[in-house]
N, C-alpha and C positions, 0 to 999 in steps of 0.2 A: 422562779422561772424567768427564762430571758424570752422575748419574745421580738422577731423584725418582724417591720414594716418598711416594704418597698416603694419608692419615691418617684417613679416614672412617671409621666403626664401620659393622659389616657391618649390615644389615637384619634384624630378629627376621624369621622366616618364620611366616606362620600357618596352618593346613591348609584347602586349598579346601571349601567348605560347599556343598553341590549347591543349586540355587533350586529353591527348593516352588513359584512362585508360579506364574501363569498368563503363557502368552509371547503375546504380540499382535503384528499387524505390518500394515504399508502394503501397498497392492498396487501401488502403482508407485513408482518412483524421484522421491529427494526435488527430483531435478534437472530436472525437468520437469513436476511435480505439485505441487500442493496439498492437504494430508492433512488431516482434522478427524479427531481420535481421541478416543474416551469410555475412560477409566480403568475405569470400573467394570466395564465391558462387555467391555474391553478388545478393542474390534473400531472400524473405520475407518465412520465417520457418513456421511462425502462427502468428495468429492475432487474437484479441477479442475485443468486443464493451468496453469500458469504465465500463460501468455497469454491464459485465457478473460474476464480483467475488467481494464477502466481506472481506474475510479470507485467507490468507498465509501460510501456518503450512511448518515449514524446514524438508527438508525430507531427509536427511543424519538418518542414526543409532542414535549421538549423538546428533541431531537437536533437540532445546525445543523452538524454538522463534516463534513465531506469527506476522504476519506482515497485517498490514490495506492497502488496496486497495483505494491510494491516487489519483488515475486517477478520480474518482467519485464522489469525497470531499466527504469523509466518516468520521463520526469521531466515538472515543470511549468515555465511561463516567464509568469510574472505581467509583463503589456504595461502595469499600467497602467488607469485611465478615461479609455478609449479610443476612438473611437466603432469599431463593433463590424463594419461593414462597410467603413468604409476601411483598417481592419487587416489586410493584403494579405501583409506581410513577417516574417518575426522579427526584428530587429534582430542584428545579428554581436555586441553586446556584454551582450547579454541575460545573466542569471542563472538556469542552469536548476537548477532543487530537487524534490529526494527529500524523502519522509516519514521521523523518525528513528527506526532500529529502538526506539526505548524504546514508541513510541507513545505519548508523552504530546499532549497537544493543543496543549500551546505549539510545539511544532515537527515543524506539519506544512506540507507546501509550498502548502497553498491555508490562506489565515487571513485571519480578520477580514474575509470577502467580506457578512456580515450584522451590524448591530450589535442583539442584541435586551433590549437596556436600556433602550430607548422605544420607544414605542407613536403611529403606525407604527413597525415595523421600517426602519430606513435600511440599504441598501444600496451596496455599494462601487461600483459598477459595472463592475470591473476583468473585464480579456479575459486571457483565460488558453490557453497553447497547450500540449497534449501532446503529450511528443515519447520516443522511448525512444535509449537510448545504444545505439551499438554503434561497435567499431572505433574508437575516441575520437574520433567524432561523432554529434551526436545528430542524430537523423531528425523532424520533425516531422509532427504526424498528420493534427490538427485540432487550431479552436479554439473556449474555449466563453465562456458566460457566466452565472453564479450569478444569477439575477432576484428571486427568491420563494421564502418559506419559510411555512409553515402548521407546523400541530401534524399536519396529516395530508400534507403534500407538500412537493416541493421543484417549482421551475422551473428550466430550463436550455438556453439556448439552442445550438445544437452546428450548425458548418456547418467544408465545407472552409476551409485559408485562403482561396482564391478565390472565396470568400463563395456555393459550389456547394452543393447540400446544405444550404441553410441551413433550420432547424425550428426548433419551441419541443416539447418533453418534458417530460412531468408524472412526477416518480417519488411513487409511491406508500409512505409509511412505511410498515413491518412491526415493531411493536414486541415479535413473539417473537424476532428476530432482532437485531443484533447491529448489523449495517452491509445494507443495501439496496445489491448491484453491479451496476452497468452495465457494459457496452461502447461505447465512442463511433468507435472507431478505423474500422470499415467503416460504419456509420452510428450509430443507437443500439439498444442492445438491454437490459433490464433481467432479468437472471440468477440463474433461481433456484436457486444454487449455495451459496451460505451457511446451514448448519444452523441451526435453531431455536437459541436460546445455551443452553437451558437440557439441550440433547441431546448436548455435547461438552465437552472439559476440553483437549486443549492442540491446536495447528495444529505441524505438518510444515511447513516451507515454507525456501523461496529467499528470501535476502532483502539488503538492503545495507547498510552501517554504514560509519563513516569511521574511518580509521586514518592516523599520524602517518607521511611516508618518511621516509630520513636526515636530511632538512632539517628536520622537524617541521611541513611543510606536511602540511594533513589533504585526504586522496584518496578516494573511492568504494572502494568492498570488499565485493565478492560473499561470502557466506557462506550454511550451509546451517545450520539448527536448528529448535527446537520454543519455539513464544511459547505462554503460561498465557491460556486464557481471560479 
């Protein structure tokens, strides 16, 4: 009989220190909610379902970015300058894209829809369809279109695919805040759900990231954490 013997050095132990601090906490689950929590205060600022927003619009004066609502697995499917009412279909071989948890603005799934390096501002004209995953297929919702950018608004045009429901929506910047959120999915609705930035210090939230399988192909990846203001 062969027998091991493992050679590790035991662990110094060191005696539990009780926490003086103040304990804070979410009122609902990170799996279904959205948490803004204040450090200092250590109390929850606001909070929304997973599912209450599609859309991000930055809402500084110079804010042009657009940001997807990854708590929901939501994705985008860039068609293209398209024209905007004969765009009926999603094509089967379409690429649909998430925002990447780092949040940098080089990779996020809507880019480069405005270029404002000249005066006018040019425009991509690209139709863009949201669609959310489930079941390893994506569902598509609507589709929209990026138009106009001001120092005070954005343009956006938002209709079914069957070009039903077709509007044009004015979002309003808000530069105490952070990101200006919509819902486009049952028509549009702009949500006043996002605290003030200067009232919260880190978000609770659902979110996705990509991870390598056996193959080192990179795959979607539900995960649950807390992002820094």
């Amino acid at each position: 009989l062969l027998f091991l013997a493992g050679c590790f050095p035991q662990d110094e132990q060191e005696p539990l220190v009780p926490y003086g601090g103040i304990i804070g906490s979410t009122q609902n689950s990170i799996y279904t909610h959205q948490a803004y929590f204040s450090l200092p205060d250590s109390n929850e600022v606001a909070n929304n379902l997973n599912a209450a927003w599609d859309l991000g619009f930055e809402a500084s004066a110079s804010g042009e970015h657009v940001i997807l609502n990854n708590s929901d697995l939501l994705r985008i499917a860039n068609l293209g300058a398209v024209e905007f009412t004969q765009t009926t279909k999603v094509p089967a071989n379409v690429q649909w894209l998430y925002d990447a948890s780092s949040g940098n603005y080089d990779s996020l799934a809507i880019m480069n829809w405005v270029n404002t390096t000249v005066t006018p501002y040019e425009y991509s004209q690209n139709v863009y369809v949201l669609g959310q995953m489930g079941n390893d297929s994506i569902t598509p919702f609507k589709k929209f279109q990026l138009i106009e950018l001001t120092a005070n608004t954005y343009k956006i045009i938002v209709s079914n695919l069957d070009n039903t429901l077709l509007d044009t929506f004015t979002i309003e910047k808000n530069p105490l805040k952070n990101f200006v959120k919509a819902s486009i999915r049952n028509h549009f609705e702009i949500l006043p759900i996002e605290p003030n930035s200067k009232s919260w210090d880190i978000l609770f939230t659902q979110y996705e990231d990509s991870i390598p399988d056996d193959n080192g192909v990179m795959y979607p990846y539900v995960l649950r954490g807390t992002f820094i203001n």
